[in-house]
N, C-alpha and C positions, 0 to 999 in steps of 0.2 A: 248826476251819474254819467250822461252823455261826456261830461267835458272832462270827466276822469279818465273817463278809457281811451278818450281819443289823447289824452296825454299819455295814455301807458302802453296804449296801442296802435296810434296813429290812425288817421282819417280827421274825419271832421265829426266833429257832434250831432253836426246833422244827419252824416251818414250810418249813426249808433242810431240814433234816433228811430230813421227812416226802418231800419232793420226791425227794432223792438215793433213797431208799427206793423210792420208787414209780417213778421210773427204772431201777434195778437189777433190779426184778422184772421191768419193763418188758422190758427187754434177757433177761433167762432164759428169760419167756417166747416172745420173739421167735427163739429158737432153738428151741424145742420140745420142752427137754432140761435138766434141770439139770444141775447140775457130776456126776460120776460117781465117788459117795464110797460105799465101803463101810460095812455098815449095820454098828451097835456093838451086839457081843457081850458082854455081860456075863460073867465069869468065873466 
């Protein structure tokens, strides 16, 4: 999807990328709370 918009929009893929990223964290931290996953036990 990155490399479509940076075809239809210009920029880099990475810089779509980085954006979705820095929204997503955006949005976690705007709850207060990450997802609530059990931490991994090694056997």
């Amino acid at each position: 999807m990155a490399v479509r918009l940076s075809n239809a929009f210009g920029g880099s893929p990475e810089s779509w990328l980085r954006q979705q990223m820095n929204y997503d964290l955006w949005r976690v931290g705007k709850k207060g709370t990450a997802a609530k996953v059990k931490k991994f036990q090694p056997a």
